[in-house]
N, C-alpha and C positions, 0 to 999 in steps of 0.2 A: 483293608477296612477303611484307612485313612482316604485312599483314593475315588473307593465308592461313594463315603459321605461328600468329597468334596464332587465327585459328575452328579450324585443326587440334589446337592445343595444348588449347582450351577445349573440343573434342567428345573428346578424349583425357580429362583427367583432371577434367572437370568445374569445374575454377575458373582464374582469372590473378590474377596479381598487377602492376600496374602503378605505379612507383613516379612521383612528380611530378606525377602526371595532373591535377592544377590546381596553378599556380602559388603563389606568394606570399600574391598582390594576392585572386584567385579563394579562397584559404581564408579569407582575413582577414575576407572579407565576409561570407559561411557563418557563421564564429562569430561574429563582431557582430549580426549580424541574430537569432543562437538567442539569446547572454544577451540582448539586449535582452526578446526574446519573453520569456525567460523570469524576466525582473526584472521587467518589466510587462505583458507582455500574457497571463496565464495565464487572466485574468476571459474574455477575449473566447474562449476554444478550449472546448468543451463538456468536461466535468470526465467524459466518459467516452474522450476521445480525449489523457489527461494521467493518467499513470502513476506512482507514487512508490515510491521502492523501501522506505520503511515507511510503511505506508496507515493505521495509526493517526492517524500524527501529521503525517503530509505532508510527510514529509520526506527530502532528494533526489530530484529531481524524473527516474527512470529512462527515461522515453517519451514524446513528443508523437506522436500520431498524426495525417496527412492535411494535414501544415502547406503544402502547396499548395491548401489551401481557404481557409487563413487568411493567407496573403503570398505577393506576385507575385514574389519575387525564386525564392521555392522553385518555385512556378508553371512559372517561366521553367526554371528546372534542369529540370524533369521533363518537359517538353513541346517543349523549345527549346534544346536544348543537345547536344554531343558525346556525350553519354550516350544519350539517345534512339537516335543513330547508332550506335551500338557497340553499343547491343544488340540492334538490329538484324542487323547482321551476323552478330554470335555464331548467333542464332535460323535466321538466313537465311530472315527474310519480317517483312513491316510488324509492327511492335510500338504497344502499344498502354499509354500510362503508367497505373501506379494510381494509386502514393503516394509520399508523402515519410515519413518517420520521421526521427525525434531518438533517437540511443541513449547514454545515459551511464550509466556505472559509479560512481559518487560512493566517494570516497576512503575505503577502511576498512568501508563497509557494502554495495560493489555486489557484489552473489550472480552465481553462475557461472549461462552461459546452460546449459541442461541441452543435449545432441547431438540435434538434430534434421533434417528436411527440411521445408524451407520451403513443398511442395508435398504435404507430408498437410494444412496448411493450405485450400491454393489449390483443390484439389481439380478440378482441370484434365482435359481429353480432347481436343485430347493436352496431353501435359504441360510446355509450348514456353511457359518464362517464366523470367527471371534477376532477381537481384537484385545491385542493388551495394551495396560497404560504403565510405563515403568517411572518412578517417581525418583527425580536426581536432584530435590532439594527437599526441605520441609514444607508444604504446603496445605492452608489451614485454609478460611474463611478470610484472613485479608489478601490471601496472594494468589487465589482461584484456585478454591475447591471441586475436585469434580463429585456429581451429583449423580445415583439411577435410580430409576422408580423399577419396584421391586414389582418381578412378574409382567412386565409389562412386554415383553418378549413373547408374550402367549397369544397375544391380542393382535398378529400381525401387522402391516405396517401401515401407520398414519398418516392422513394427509397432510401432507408438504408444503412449504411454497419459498420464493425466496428471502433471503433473512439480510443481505445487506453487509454481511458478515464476510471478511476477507478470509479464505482458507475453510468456512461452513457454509459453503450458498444457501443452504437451503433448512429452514425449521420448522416445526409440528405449526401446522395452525392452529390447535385448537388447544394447545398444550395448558393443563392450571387447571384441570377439572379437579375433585374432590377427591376422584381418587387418584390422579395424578400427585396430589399435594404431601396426602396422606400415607401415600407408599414411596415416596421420596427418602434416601437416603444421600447427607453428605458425607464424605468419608477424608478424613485429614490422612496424609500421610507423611512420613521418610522418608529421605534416601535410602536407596533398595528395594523400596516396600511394589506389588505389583497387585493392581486392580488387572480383571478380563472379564469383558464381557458377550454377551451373544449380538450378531448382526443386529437383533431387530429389538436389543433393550434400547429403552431411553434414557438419555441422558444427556446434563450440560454440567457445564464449568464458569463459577463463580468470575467478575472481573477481579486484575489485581488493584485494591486503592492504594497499596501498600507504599511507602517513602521511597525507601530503596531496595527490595528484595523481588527479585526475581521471580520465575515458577517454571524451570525447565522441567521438561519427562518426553520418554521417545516411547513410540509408539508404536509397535508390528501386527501385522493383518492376515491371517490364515485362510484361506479358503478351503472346505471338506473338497476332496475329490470327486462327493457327487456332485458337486456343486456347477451350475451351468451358466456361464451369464451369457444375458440377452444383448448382444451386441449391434444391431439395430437399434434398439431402444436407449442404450448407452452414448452410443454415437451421436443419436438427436440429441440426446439431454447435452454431452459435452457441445455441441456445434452451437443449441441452446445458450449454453453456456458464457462461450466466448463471443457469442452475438449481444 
């Protein structure tokens, strides 16, 4: 019963919020294993998959991308874990893991993520992929909160463009209408705690002003097995991209 309400609540308004979804013992390990990575092992991750939120100078390290290429413990999260399960269900049909992401806000200098959908990205047919956001500190309204407008996964996907934004090229243009505003939820969380949501909800992330506190959470991406992506059209966008 519990499981219906929640694939009922998640085809309703396009995201959950789960609070505890890993213990203690389960977050402690997550963030030990990232600062380790990212005190020493930043040589060994290709310097196009490590992001910083000032690229002059390399400093604050905002992104790792694909870190289940580079440790088995992420490995194990994204291919072998309750999450795989879950998103399954949500999808309602075999899912199929991509990635892991590292997302930190660094204290005083992390920029707001601009309101996007995760699936002008993915570029998906159909469009059957979730992501989760897993929360490895407290974060409220000073340290970037993330944000989704409720239902807006119904209303297919918005026009884009680019945002300026290291790590989100690209945001709604049109994003702040009335009912944008109106169906806005922020959602504070814990350590442990797990947001998911559907490819084509919208959503952003508050900046940090914060003094000294941080805002890490890592991030995994499911694609439904029916799911197809246009890889011509991916291709231009990335070549796009790096032009």
């Amino acid at each position: 019963m519990k499981k219906q309400k929640s694939k009922k609540q998640f085809d309703q308004d396009g995201y959950l919020y789960f609070p505890g979804f890993l213990d203690k013992i389960e977050t402690n390990q997550i963030k030990s294993r990232l600062d380790k990575i990212v005190e020493e092992g930043l040589q060994d991750i290709p310097t196009g998959h490590i992001k910083f939120e000032n690229t002059e100078n390399k400093q604050g390290v905002k992104m790792i991308q694909d870190l289940h290429l580079y440790d088995p413990l992420f490995k194990n999260i994204l291919f072998e874990s309750k999450f795989s399960a879950l998103a399954a269900e949500l999808l309602g049909e075999k899912v199929v893991g991509k990635t892991v992401e590292f997302f930190n806000k660094p204290a005083k200098i992390g920029k707001a993520t601009p309101p996007h959908q995760d699936g002008y990205y993915f570029m998906l047919n159909p469009m059957s992929a979730v992501t989760f956001w897993i929360s490895l500190e407290e974060v409220d309204k000073d340290n970037g909160w993330v944000s989704y407008v409720k239902g807006s996964h119904l209303n297919g996907v918005r026009t884009h463009r680019k945002s300026g934004t290291i790590g989100f090229s690209q945001e709604i243009v049109d994003f702040g209408t009335p009912s944008d505003l109106e169906n806005e939820e922020f959602i504070a969380t814990n350590p442990g705690d797990v947001l998911v949501h559907h490819a084509l909800t919208i959503h952003r992330a508050a900046p940090n002003t914060s003094i000294n506190r941080s805002r890490k959470a890592l991030g995994l991406i499911y694609f439904g097995e029916s799911a197809k992506e246009d890889l011509i059209a991916k291709k231009a966008y990335i070549a796009s991209l790096n032009k």
